[in-house]
C-alpha positions in Angstrom: -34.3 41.2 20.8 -35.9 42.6 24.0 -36.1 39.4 26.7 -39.5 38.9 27.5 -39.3 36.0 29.6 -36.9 33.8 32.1 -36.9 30.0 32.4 -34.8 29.0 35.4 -33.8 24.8 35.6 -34.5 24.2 39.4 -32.3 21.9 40.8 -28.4 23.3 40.6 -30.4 26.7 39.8 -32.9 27.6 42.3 -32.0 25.3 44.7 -28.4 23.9 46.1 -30.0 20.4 45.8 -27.3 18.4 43.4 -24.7 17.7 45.8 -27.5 16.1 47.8 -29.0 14.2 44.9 -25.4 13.4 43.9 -24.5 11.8 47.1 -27.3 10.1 47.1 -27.6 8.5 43.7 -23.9 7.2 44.2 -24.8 5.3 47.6 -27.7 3.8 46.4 -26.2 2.5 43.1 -23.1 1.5 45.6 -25.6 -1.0 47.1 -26.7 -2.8 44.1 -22.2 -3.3 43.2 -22.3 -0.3 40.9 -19.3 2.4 41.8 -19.6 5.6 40.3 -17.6 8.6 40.6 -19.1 12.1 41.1 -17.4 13.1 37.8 -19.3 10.6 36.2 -22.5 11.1 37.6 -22.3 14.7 36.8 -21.1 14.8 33.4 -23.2 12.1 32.7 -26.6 12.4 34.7 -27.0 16.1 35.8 -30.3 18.2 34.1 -31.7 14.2 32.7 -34.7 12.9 34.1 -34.9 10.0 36.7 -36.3 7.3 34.0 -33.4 8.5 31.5 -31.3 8.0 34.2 -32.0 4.6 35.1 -32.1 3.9 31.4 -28.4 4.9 31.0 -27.7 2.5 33.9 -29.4 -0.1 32.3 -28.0 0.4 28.6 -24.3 1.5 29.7 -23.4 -0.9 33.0 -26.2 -3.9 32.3 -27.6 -3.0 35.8 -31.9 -3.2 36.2 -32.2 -2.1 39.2 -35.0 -3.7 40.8 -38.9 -2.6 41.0 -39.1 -0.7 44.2 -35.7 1.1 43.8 -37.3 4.6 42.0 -39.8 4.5 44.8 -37.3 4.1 47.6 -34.6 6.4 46.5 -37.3 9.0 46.0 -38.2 8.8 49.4 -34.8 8.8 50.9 -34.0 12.1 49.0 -37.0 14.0 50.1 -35.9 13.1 53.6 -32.4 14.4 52.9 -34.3 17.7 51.0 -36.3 18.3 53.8 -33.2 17.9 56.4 -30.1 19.8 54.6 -31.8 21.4 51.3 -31.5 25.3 50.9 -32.3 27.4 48.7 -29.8 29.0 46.7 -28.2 32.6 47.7 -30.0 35.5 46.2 -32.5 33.9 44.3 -35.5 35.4 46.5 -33.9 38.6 45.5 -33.8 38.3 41.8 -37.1 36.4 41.2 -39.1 39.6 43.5 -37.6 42.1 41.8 -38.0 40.5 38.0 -39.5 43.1 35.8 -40.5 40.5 33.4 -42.3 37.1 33.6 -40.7 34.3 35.0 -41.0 30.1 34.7 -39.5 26.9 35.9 -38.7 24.1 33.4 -36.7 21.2 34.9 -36.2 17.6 34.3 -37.6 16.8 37.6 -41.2 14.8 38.1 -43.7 17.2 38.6 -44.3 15.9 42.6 -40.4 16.4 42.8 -40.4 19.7 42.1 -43.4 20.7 44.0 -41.7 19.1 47.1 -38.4 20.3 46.3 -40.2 24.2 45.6 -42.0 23.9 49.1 -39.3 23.1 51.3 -37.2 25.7 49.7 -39.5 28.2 50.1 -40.4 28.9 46.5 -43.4 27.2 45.4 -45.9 30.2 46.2 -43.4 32.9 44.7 -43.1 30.3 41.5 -46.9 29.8 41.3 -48.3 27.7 38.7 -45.5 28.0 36.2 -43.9 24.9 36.5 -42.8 22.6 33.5 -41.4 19.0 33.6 -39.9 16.7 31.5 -43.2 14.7 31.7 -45.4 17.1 29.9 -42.6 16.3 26.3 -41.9 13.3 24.6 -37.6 14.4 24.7 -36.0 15.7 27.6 -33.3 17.9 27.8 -30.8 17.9 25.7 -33.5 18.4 23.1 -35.1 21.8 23.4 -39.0 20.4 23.9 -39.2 21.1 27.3 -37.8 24.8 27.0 -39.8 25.1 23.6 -43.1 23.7 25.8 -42.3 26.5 28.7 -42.1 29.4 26.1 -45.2 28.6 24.0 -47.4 28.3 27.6 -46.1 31.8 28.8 -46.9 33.0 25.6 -43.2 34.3 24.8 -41.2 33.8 21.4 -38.1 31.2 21.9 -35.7 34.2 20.7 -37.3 36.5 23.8 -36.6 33.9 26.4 -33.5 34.1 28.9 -32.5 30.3 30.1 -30.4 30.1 33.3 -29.2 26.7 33.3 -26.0 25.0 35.2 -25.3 21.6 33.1 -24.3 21.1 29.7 -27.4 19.3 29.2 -29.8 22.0 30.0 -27.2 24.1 28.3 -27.9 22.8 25.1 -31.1 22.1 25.5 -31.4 26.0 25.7 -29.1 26.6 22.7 -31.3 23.8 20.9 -34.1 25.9 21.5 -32.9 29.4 20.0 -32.7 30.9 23.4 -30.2 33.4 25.5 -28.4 31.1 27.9 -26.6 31.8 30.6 -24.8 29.5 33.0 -25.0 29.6 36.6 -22.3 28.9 38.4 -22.7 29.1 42.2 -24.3 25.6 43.2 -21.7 23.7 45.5 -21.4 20.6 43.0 -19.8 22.8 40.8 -17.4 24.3 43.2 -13.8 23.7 43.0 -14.3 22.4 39.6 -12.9 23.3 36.2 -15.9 24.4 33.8 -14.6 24.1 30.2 -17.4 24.8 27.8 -17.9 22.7 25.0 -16.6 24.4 21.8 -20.0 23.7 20.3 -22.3 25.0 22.6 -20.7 27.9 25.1 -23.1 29.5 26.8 -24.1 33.0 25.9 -22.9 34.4 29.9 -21.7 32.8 32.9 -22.5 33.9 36.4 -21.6 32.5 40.0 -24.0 34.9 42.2 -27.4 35.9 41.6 -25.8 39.0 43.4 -24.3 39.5 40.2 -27.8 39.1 38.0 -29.1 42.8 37.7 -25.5 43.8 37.0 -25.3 41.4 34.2 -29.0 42.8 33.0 -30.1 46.1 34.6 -33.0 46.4 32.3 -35.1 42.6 33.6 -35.2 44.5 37.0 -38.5 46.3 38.1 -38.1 50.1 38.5 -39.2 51.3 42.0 -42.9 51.6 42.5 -43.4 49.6 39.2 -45.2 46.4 39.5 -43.4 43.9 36.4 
């Protein structure tokens, strides 16, 4: 079926934020006698929202984490975004020449993203088409979000492209009857085996948007054609 839309995760996908986030995350939680390894918070924690998150903590080590520690480690990350975040090779590139329309649908909060889109760059070429994990009851795993994102931009599930870089968004995608491919090219995921999970591989796996149009001449605008 012809795509007629393509949902991009932000964080790992648009932007080379997780490393930060990552780092951060571990240091904080290091101050309340938590250790965690960056295995662990990335199998674990990567493509979930912050209150999931902090549930997980709560449920798995017996750690609450007092009142003012969302607010705080919020800050302290936008501080980090706006001192070392960039924006992710290429996707300027791919997102101009898109002959199709295009969306974001992350697990971030909605002032996150905004934040996170600005310093990067890419909140006027995104525009208005943002989606959060605060608009559906599930996040991802569960396909709501994705589901949410296609039925606003007006696209059937089966038409929709997901470019995603953790198994959670992964299967959120596959939960959600969509074309996913896997993006590869973040530096948290550098150096590191990627074995797909027998039971939900992604459809294609890429590690430049260099390499998009390659992998799908036909989403990219013909010259002098407006998408």
């Amino acid at each position: 079926m012809e795509t007629g839309l393509v949902i991009f995760d932000c964080d790992g996908v648009l932007i080379d934020s997780e490393v930060i986030s990552m780092t951060m995350l571990i240091d904080e939680l290091r101050g309340h006698g938590l250790e965690l390894t960056v295995e662990f918070v990335s199998r674990h924690f990567l493509g979930r929202s912050y209150p999931t998150v902090l549930r997980e903590v709560r449920e798995r080590f017996g750690l609450d984490l007092p009142p003012g520690f969302e607010a705080a480690y919020r800050a302290r990350l936008m501080a980090a975004f706006r001192r070392d975040l960039k924006v992710m090779p290429g996707v300027f590139d791919v997102v101009r020449q898109l002959a199709l329309p295009f969306c974001v649908a992350t697990s971030s909060s909605p002032e996150r993203v905004r934040q996170s889109l600005e310093i990067a760059g890419l909140g006027e070429l995104m525009g208005a088409h943002v989606f959060t994990a605060s608009q559906v009851a599930r996040g991802k795993p569960a396909p709501d979000l994705f589901l949410l994102a296609a039925a606003e931009m007006g696209v059937e599930p089966a038409r929709c492209l997901v470019i995603e870089d953790t198994e959670t968004g992964i299967r959120a995608g596959l939960a959600a009857g969509m074309q996913v491919w896997r993006f590869t090219g973040g530096s948290h995921l550098a150096g590191r085996l990627l074995p797909e999970p027998e039971d939900a591989p992604p459809h294609r796996s890429f590690a430049a948007f260099s390499d998009f149009f390659r992998l799908a001449p036909t989403l990219r605008q013909r010259c002098g054609v407006a998408p």
